[in-house]
N, C-alpha and C positions, 0 to 999 in steps of 0.2 A: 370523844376527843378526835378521833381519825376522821370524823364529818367534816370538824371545822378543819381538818390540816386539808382534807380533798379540796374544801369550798377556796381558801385561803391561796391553794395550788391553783385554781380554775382561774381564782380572780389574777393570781399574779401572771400567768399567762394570758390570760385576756387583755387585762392591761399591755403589757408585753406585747401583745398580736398589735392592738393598735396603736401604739406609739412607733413600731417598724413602719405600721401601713402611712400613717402621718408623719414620718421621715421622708419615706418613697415619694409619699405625695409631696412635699414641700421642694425635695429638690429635683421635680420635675420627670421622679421616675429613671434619672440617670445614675447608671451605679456609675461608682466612684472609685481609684485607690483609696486604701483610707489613708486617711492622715494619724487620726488613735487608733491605733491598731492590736488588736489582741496577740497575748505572746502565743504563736501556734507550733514555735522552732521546737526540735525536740524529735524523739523514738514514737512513733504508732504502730501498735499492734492494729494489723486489719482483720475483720471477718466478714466473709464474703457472701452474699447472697446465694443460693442455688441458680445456677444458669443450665442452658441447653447443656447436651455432650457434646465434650471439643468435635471438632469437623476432623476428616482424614489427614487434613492439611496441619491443621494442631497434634494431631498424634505423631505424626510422623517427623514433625518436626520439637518433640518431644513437650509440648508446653500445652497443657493443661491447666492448670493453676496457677495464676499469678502468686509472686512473694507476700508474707504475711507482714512486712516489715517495713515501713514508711520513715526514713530520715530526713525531715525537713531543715532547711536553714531557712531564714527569716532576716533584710533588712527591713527595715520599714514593711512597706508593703507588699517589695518582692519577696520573693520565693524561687527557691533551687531543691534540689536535689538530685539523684543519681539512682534508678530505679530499673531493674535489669540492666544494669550495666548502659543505660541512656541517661543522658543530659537530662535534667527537666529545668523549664523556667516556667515563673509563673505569676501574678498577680495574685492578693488579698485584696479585697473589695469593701467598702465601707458596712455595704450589706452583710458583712461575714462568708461570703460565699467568696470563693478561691476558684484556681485553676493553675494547674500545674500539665506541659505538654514539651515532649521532645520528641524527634526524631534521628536514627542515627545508621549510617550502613553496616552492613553485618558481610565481611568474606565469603562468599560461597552461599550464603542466606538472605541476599536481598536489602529489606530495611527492615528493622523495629522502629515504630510509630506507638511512646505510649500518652493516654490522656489520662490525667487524676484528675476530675473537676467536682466539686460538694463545696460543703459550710461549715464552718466551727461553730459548735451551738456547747455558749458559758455553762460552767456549773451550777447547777440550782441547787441553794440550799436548802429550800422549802423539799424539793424530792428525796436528796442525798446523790443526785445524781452529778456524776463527773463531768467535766469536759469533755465531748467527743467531736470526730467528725463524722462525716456522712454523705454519702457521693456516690459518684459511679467510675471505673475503672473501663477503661478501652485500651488493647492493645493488638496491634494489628503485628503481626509478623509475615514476613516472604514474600515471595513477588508471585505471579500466577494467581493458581490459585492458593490466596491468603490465608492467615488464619487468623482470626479473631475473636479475642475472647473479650466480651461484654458482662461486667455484673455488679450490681449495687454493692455495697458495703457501708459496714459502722467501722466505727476507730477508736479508741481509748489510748491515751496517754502511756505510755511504761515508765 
C-alpha cells in the first residue's frame, strides 16, 4: 500500500511541477500580484537554518538570532507586518512566492533593514503535510561596520 501512496505522491507532484511550469510559461514568465490569492495572514512559527557565527558587529550589538515569530496581515495580495520592531510591506505573487521588506532608523544604532522573502507551498493531503513557508531571512543592523544576519528558514502555521 505505501508504494502506491509514494507512486500517487510523485505523480501529483509531477503533475503539480508542470502545470506551475505551463502557467509561467503561458504568461510570459511575468510574475504577478495575485488576484486568487492564498489566505497566508496569520502567526508563523519560524525555524531557521544553521548560518555562519554572528560577526563582532552582531555580538555586540547584541543580535544573533532573529525572532521565531512571524505576524502577517494580508489584503489581497499585500502584505504588512511588523518584525523587530520594523515596518514590513510586501507583495504575494500569483507564483505563491512573497516578499515582505522594511527599513527603519534606530537612535544611537543606525538602521534596521529587514527582508522576509520565500513561497507558501499548500497543504498536501496525499503527504499529511501542512501548509508552510519557506524563505530566507536578511537583516542588516548599524551603520559602519554592519551586522548581518542571513538564513534560510521553514514556517508552519500556529
Amino acid at each position: 500500500m505505501t508504494g502506491h501512496r509514494n507512486a500517487r505522491f510523485s505523480l501529483s507532484v509531477g503533475c503539480f511541477s508542470a502545470l506551475l511550469a505551463i502557467a509561467i510559461a503561458c504568461s510570459g514568465g511575468d510574475i504577478r500580484p495575485c488576484n486568487d490569492c492564498p489566505q497566508v495572514a496569520g502567526q508563523w512559527r519560524l525555524h531557521y537554518e544553521t548560518g555562519t557565527s554572528p560577526s563582532k558587529a552582531c555580538e555586540q550589538l547584541g543580535r544573533t538570532t532573529p525572532p521565531d515569530t512571524l505576524d502577517l496581515e494580508q489584503v489581497g495580495s499585500a502584505l504588512s507586518s511588523t518584525f523587530e520592531d520594523v515596518p514590513l510591506r510586501g507583495t504575494l505573487y500569483d507564483t505563491y512566492d512573497f516578499s515582505l521588506n522594511g527599513t527603519q532608523q534606530v537612535p544611537d544604532a543606525g538602521s534596521v533593514s529587514i527582508s522576509i522573502n520565500g513561497r507558501f507551498v499548500p497543504a498536501l493531503e496525499v503527504t499529511d503535510a501542512g501548509e508552510r513557508l519557506q524563505g530566507t531571512f536578511v537583516g542588516t543592523y548599524g551603520t559602519g561596520e554592519a551586522c548581518v544576519i542571513s538564513r534560510g528558514y521553514t514556517a508552519e502555521r500556529l
